[in-house]
PDB file of N, H, CA, C and O in Angstrom:
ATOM      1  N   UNK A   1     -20.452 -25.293  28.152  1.00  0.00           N
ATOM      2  CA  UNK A   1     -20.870 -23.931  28.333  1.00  0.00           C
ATOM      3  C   UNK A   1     -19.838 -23.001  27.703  1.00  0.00           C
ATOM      4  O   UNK A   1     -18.624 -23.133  27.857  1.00  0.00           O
ATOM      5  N   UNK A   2     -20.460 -21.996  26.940  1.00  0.00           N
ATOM      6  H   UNK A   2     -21.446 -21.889  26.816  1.00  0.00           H
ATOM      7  CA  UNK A   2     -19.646 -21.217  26.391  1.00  0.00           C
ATOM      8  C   UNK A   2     -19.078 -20.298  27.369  1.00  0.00           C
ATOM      9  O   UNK A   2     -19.803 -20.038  28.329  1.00  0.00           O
ATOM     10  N   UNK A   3     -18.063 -19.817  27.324  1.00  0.00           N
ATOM     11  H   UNK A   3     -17.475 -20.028  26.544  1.00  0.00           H
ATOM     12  CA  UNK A   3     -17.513 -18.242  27.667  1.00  0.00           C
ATOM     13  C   UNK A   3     -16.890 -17.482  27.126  1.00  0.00           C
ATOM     14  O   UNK A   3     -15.786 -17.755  26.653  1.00  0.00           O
ATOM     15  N   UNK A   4     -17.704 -15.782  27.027  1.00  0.00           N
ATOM     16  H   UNK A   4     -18.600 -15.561  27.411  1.00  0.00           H
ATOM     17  CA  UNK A   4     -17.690 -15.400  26.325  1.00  0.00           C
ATOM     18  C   UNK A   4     -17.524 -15.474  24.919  1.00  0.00           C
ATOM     19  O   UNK A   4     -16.621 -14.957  24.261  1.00  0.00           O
ATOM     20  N   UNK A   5     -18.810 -16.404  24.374  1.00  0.00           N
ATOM     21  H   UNK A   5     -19.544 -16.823  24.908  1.00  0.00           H
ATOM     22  CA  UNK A   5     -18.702 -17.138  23.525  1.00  0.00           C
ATOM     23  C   UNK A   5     -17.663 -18.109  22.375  1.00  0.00           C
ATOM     24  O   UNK A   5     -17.833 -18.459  21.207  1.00  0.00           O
ATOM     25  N   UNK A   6     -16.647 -18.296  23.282  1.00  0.00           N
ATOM     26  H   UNK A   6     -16.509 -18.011  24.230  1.00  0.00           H
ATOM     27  CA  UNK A   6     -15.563 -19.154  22.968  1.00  0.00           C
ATOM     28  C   UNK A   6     -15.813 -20.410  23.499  1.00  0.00           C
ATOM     29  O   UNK A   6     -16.005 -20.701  24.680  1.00  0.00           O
ATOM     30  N   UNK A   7     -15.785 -21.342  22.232  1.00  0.00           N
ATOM     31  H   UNK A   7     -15.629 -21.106  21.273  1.00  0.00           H
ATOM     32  CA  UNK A   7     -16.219 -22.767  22.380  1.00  0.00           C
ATOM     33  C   UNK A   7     -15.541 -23.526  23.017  1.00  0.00           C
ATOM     34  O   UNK A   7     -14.932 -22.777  23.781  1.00  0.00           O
ATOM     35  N   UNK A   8     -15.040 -25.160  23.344  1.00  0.00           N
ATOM     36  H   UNK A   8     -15.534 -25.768  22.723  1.00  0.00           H
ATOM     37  CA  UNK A   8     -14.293 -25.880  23.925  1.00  0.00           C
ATOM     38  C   UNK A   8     -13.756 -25.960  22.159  1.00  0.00           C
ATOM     39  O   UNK A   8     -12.686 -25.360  22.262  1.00  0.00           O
ATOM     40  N   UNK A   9     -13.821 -26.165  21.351  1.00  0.00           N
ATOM     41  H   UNK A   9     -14.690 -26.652  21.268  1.00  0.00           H
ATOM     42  CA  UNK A   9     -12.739 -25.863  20.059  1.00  0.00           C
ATOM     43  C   UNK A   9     -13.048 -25.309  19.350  1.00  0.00           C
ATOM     44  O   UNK A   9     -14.020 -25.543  18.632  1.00  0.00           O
ATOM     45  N   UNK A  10     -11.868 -23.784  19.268  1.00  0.00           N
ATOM     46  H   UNK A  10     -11.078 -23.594  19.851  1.00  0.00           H
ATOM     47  CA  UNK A  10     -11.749 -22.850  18.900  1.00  0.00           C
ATOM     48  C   UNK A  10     -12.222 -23.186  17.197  1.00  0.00           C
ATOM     49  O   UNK A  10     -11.837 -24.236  16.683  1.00  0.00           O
ATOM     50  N   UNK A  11     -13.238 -22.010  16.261  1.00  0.00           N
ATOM     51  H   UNK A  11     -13.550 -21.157  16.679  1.00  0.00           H
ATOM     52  CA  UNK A  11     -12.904 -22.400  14.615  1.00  0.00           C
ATOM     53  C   UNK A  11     -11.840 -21.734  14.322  1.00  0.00           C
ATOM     54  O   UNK A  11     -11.776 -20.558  14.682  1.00  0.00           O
ATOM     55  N   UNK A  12     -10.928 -22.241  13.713  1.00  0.00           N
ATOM     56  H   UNK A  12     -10.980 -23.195  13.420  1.00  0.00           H
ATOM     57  CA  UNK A  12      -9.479 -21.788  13.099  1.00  0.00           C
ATOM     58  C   UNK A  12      -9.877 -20.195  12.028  1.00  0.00           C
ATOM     59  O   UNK A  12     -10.613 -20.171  11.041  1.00  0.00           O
ATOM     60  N   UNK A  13      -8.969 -18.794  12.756  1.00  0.00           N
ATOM     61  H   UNK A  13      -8.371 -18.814  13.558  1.00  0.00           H
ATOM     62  CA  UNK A  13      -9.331 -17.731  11.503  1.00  0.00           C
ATOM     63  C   UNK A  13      -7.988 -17.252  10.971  1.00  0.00           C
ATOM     64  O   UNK A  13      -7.946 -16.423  10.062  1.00  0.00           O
ATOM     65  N   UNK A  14      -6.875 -17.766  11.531  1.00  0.00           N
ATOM     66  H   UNK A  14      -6.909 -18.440  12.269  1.00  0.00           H
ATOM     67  CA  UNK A  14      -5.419 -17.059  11.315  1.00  0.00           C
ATOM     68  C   UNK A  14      -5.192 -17.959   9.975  1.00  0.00           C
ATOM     69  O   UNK A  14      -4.940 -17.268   8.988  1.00  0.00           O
ATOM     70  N   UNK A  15      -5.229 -19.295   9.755  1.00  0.00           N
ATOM     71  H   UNK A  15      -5.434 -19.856  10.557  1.00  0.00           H
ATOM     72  CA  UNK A  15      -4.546 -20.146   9.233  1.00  0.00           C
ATOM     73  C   UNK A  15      -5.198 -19.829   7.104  1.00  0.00           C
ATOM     74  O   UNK A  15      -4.764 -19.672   5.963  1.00  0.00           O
ATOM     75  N   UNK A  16      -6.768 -19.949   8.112  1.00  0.00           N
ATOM     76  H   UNK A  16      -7.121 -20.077   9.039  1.00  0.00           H
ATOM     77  CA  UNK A  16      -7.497 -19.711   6.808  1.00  0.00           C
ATOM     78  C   UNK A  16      -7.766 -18.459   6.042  1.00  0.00           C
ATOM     79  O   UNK A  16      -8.380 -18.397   4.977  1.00  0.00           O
ATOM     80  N   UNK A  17      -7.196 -17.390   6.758  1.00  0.00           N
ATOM     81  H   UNK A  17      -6.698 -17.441   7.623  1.00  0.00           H
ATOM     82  CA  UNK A  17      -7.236 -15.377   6.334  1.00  0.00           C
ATOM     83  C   UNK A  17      -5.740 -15.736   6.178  1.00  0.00           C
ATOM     84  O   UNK A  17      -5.295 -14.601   6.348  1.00  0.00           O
ATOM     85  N   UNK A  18      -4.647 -16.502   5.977  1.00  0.00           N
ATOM     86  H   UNK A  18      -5.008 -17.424   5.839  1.00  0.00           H
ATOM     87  CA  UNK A  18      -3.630 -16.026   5.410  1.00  0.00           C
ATOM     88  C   UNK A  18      -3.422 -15.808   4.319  1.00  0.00           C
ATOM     89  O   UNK A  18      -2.765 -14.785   4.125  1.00  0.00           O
ATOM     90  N   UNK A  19      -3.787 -16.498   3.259  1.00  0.00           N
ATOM     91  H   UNK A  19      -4.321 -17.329   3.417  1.00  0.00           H
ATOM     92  CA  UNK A  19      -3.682 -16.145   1.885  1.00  0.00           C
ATOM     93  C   UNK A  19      -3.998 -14.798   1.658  1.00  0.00           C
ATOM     94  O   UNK A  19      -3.235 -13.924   1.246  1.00  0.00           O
ATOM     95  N   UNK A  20      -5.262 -14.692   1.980  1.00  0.00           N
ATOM     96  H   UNK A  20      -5.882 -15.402   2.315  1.00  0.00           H
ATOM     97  CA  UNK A  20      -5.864 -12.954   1.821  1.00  0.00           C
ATOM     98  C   UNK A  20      -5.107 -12.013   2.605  1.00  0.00           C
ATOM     99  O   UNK A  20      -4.681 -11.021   2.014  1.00  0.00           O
ATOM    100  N   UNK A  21      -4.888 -12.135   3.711  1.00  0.00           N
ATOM    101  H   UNK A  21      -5.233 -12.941   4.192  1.00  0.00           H
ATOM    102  CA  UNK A  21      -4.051 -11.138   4.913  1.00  0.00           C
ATOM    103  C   UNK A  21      -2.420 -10.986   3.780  1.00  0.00           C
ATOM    104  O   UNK A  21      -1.830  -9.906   3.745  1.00  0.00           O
ATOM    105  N   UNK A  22      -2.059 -11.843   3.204  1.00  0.00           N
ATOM    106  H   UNK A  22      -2.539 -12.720   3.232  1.00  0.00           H
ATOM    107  CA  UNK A  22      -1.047 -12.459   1.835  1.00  0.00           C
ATOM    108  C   UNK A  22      -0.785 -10.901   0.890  1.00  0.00           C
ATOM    109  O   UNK A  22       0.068 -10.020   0.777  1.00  0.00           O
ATOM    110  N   UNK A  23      -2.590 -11.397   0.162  1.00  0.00           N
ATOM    111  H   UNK A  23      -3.283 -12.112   0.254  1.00  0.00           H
ATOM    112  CA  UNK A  23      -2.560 -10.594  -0.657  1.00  0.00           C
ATOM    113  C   UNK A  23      -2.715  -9.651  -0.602  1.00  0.00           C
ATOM    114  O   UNK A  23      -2.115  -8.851  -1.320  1.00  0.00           O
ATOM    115  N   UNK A  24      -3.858  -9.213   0.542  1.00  0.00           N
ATOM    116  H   UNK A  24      -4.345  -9.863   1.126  1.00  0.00           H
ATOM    117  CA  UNK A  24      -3.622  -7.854   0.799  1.00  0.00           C
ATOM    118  C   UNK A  24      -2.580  -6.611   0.881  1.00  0.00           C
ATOM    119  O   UNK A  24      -2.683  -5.426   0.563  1.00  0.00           O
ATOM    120  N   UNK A  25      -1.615  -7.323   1.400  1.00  0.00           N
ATOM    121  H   UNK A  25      -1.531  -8.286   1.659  1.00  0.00           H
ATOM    122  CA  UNK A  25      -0.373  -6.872   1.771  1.00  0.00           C
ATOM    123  C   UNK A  25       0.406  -6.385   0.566  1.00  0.00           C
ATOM    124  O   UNK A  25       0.751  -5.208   0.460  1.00  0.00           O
ATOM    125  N   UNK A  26       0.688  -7.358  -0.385  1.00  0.00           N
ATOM    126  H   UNK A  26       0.408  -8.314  -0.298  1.00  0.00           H
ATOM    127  CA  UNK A  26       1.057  -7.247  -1.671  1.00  0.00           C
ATOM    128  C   UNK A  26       0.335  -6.238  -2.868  1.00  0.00           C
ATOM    129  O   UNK A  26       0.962  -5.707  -3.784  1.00  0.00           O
ATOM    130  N   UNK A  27      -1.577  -6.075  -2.550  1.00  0.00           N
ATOM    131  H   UNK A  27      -2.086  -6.506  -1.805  1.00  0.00           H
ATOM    132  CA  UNK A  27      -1.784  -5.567  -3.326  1.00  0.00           C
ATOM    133  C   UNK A  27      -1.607  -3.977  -2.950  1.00  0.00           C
ATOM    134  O   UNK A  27      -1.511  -3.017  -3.714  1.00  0.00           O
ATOM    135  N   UNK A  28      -1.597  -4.020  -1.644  1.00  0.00           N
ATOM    136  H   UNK A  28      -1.675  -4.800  -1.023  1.00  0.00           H
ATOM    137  CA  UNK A  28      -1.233  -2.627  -1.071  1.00  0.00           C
ATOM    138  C   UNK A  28       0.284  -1.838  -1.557  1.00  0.00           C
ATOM    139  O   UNK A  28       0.413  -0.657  -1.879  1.00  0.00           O
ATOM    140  N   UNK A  29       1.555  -3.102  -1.481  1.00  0.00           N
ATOM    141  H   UNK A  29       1.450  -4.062  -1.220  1.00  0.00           H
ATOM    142  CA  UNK A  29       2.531  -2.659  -1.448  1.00  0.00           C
ATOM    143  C   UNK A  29       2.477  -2.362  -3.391  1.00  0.00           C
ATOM    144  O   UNK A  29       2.682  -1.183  -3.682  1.00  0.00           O
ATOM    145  N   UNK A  30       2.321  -2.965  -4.159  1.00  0.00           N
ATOM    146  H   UNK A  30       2.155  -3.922  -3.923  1.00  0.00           H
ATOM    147  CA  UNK A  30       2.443  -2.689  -5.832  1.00  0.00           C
ATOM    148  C   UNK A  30       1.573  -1.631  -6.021  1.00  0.00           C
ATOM    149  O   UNK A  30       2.004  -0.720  -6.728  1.00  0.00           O
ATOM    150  N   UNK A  31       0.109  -1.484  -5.430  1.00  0.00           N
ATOM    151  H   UNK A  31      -0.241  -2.225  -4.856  1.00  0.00           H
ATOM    152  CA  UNK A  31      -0.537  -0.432  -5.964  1.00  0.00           C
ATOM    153  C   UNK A  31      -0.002   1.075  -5.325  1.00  0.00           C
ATOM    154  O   UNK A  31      -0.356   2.146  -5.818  1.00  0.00           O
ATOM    155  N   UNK A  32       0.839   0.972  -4.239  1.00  0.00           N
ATOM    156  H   UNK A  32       1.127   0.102  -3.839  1.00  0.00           H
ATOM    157  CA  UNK A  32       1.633   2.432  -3.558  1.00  0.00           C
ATOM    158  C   UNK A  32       2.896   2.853  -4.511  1.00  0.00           C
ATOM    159  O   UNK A  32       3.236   4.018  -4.716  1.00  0.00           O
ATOM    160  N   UNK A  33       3.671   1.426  -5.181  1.00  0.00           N
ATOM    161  H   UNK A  33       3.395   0.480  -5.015  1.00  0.00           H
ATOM    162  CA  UNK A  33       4.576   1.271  -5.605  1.00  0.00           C
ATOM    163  C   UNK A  33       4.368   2.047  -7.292  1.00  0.00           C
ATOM    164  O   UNK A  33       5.250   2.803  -7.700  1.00  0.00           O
ATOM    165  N   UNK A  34       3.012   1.721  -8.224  1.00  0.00           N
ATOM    166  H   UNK A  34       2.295   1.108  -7.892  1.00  0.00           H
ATOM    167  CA  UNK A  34       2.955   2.105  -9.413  1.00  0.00           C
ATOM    168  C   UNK A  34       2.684   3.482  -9.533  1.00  0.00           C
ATOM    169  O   UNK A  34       3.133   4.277 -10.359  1.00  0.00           O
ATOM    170  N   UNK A  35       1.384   3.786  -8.010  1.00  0.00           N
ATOM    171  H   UNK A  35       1.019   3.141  -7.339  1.00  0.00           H
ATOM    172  CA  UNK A  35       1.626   5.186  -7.717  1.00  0.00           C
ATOM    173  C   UNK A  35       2.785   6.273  -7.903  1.00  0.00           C
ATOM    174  O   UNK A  35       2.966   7.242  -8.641  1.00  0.00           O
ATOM    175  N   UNK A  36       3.365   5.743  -7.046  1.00  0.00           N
ATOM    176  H   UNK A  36       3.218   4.955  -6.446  1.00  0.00           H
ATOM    177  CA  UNK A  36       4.927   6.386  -6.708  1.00  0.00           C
ATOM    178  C   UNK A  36       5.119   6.684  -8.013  1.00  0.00           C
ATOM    179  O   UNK A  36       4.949   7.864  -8.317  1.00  0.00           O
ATOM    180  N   UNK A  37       5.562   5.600  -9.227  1.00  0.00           N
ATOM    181  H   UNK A  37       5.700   4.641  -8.980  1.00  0.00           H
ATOM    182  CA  UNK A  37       6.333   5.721 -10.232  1.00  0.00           C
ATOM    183  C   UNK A  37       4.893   6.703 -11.368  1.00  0.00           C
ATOM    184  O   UNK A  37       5.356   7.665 -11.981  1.00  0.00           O
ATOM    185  N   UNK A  38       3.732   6.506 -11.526  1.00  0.00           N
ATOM    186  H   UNK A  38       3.356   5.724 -11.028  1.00  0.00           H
ATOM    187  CA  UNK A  38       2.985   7.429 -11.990  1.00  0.00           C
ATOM    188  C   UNK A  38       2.927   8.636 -11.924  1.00  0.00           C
ATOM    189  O   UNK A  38       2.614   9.355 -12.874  1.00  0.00           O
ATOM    190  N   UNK A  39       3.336   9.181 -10.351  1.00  0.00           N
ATOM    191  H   UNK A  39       3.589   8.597  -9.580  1.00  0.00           H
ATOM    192  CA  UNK A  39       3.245  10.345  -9.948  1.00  0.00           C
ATOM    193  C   UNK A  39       5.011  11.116 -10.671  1.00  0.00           C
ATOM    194  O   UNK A  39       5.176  12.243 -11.140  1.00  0.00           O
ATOM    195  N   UNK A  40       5.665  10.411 -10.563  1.00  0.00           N
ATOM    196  H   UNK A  40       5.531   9.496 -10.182  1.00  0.00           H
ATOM    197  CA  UNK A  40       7.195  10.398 -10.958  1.00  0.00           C
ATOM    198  C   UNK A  40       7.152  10.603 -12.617  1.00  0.00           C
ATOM    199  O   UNK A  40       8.202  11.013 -13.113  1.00  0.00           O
ATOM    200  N   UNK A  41       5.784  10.298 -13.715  1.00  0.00           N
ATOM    201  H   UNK A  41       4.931   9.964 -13.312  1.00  0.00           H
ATOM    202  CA  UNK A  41       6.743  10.135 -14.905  1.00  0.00           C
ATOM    203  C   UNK A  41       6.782  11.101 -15.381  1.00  0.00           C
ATOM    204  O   UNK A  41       6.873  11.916 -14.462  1.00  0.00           O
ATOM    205  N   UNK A  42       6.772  11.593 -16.289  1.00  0.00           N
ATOM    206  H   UNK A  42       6.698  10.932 -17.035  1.00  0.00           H
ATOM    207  CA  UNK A  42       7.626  12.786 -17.112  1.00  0.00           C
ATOM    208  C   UNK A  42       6.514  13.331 -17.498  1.00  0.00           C
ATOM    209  O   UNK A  42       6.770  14.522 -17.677  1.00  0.00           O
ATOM    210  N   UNK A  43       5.212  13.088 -17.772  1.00  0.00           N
ATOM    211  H   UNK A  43       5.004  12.120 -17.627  1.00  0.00           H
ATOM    212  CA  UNK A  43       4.080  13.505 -18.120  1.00  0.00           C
ATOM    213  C   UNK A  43       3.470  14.137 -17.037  1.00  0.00           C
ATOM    214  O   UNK A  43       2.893  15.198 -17.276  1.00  0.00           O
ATOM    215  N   UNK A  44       3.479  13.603 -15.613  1.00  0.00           N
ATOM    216  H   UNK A  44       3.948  12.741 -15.419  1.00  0.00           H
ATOM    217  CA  UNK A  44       3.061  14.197 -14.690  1.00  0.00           C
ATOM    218  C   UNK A  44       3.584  14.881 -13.753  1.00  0.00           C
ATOM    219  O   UNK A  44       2.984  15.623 -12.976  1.00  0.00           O
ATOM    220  N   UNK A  45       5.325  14.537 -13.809  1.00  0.00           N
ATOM    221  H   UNK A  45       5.813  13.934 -14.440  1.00  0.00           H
ATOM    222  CA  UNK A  45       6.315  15.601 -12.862  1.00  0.00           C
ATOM    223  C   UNK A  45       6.191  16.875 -13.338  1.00  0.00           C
ATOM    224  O   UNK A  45       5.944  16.261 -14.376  1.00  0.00           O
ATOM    225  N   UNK A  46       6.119  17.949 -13.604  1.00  0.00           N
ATOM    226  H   UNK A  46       6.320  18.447 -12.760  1.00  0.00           H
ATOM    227  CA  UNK A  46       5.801  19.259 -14.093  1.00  0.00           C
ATOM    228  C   UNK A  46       4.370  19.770 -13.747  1.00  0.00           C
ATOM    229  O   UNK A  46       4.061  20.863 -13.274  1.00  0.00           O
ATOM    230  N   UNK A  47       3.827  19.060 -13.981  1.00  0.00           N
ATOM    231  H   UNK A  47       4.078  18.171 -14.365  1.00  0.00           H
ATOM    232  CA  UNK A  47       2.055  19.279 -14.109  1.00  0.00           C
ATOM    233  C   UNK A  47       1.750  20.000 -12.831  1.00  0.00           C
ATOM    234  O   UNK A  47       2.048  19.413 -11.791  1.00  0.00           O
ATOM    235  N   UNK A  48       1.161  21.271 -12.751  1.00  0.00           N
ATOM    236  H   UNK A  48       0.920  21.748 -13.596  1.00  0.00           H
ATOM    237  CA  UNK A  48       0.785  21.983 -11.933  1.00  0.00           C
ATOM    238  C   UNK A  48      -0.223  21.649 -10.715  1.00  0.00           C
ATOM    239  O   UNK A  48      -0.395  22.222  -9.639  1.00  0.00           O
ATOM    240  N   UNK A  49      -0.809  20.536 -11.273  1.00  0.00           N
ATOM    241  H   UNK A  49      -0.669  20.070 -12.147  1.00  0.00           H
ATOM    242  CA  UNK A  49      -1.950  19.750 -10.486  1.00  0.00           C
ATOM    243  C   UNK A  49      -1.441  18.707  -9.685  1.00  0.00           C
ATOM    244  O   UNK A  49      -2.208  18.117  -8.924  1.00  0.00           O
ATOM    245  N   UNK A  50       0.336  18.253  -9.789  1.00  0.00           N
ATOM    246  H   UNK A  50       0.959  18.733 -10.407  1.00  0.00           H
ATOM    247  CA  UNK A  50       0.490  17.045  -9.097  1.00  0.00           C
ATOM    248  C   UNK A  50       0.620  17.821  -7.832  1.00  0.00           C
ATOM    249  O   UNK A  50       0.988  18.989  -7.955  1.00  0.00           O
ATOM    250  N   UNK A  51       0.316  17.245  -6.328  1.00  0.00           N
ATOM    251  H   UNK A  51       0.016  16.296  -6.229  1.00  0.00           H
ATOM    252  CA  UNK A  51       0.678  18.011  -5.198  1.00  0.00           C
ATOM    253  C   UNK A  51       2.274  17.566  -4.852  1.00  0.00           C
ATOM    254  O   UNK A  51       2.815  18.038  -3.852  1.00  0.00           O
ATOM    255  N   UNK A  52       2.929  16.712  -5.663  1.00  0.00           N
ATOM    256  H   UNK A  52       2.489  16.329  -6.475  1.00  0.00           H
ATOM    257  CA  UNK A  52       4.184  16.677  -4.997  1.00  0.00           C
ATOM    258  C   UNK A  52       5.609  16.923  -6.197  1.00  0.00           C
ATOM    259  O   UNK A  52       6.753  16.481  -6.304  1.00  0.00           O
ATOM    260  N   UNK A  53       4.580  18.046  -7.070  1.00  0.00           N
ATOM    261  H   UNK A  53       3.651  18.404  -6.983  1.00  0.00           H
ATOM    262  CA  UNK A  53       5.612  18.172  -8.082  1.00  0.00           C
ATOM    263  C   UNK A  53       6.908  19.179  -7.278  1.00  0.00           C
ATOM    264  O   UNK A  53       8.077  18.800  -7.213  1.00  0.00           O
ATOM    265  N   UNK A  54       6.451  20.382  -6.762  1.00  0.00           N
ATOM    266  H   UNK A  54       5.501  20.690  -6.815  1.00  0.00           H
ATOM    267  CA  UNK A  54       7.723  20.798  -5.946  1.00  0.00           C
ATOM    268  C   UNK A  54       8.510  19.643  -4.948  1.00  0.00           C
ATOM    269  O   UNK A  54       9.555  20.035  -4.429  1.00  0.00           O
ATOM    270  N   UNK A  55       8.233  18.771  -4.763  1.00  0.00           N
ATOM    271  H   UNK A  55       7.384  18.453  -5.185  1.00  0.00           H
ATOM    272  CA  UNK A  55       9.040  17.872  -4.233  1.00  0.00           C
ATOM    273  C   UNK A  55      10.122  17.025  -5.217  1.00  0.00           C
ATOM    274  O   UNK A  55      11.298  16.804  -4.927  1.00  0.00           O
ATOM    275  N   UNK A  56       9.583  16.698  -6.181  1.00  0.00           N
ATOM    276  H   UNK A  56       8.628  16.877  -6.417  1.00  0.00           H
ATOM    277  CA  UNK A  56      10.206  16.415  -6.961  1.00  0.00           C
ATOM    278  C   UNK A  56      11.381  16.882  -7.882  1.00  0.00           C
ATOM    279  O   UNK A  56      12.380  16.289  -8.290  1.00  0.00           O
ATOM    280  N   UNK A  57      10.870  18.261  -8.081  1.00  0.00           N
ATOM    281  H   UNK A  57      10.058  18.742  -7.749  1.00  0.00           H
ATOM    282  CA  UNK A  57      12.088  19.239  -8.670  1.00  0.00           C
ATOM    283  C   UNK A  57      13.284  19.427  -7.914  1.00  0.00           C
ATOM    284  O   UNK A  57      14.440  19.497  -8.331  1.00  0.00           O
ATOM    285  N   UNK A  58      12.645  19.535  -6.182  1.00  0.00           N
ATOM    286  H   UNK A  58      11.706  19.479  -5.843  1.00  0.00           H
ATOM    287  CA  UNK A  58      13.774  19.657  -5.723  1.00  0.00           C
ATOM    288  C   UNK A  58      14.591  18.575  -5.318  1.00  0.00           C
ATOM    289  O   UNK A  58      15.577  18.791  -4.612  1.00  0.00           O
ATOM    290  N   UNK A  59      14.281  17.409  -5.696  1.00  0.00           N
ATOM    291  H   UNK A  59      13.480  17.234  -6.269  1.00  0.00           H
ATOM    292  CA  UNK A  59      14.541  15.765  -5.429  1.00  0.00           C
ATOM    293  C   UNK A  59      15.795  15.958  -6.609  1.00  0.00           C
ATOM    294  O   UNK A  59      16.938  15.974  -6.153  1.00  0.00           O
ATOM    295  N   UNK A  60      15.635  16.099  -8.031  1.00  0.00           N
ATOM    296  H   UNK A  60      14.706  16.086  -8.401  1.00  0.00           H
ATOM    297  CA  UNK A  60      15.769  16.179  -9.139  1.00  0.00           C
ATOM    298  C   UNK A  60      17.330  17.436  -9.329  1.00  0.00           C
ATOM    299  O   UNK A  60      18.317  17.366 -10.062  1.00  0.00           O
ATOM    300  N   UNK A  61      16.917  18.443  -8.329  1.00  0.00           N
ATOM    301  H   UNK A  61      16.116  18.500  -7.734  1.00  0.00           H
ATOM    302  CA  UNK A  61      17.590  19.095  -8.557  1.00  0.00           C
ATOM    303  C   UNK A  61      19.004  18.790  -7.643  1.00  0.00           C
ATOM    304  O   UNK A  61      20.190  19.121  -7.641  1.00  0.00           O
ATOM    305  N   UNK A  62      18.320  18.169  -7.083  1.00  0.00           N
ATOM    306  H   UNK A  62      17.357  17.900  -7.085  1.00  0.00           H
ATOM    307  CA  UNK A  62      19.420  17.327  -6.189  1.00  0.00           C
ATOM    308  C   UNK A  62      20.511  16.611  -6.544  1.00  0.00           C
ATOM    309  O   UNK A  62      21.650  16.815  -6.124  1.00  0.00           O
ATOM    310  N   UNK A  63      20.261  15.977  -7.125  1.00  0.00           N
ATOM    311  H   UNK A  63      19.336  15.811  -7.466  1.00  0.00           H
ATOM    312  CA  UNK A  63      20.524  15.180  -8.249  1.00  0.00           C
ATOM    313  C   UNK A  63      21.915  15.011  -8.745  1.00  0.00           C
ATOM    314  O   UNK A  63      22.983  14.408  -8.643  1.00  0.00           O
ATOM    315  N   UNK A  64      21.007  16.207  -9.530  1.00  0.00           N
ATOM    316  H   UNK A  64      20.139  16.697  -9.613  1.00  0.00           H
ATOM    317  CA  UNK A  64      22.120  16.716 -10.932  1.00  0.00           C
ATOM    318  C   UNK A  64      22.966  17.509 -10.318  1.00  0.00           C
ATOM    319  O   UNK A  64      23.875  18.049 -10.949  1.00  0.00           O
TER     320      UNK A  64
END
């Protein structure tokens, strides 16, 4: 008899979602990471349209 539909043996979901739970993780952390540096390059730090170009100037101005 089930309860609450949990069997007498469990199907395994940790072992077999690790790879993906893996990559996920990774594709999250590189695609925040190229962001970052996109938003940062020299073509787009100035640009009136980035929302974190005043952050940057004053990052920058820091700096120097």
């Amino acid at each position: 008899m089930a309860f609450l539909g949990l069997r007498k043996w469990p199907t395994p979901v940790a072992r077999p979602m690790a790879p993906f739970v893996a990559a996920t993780a990774l594709t999250y952390y590189l695609v925040g990471a190229l962001q970052d540096m996109a938003v940062r390059s020299d073509a787009y730090a100035n640009d009136p349209k980035n929302p974190y170009a005043a952050q940057i100037a004053k990052e920058k101005a820091a700096h120097h």
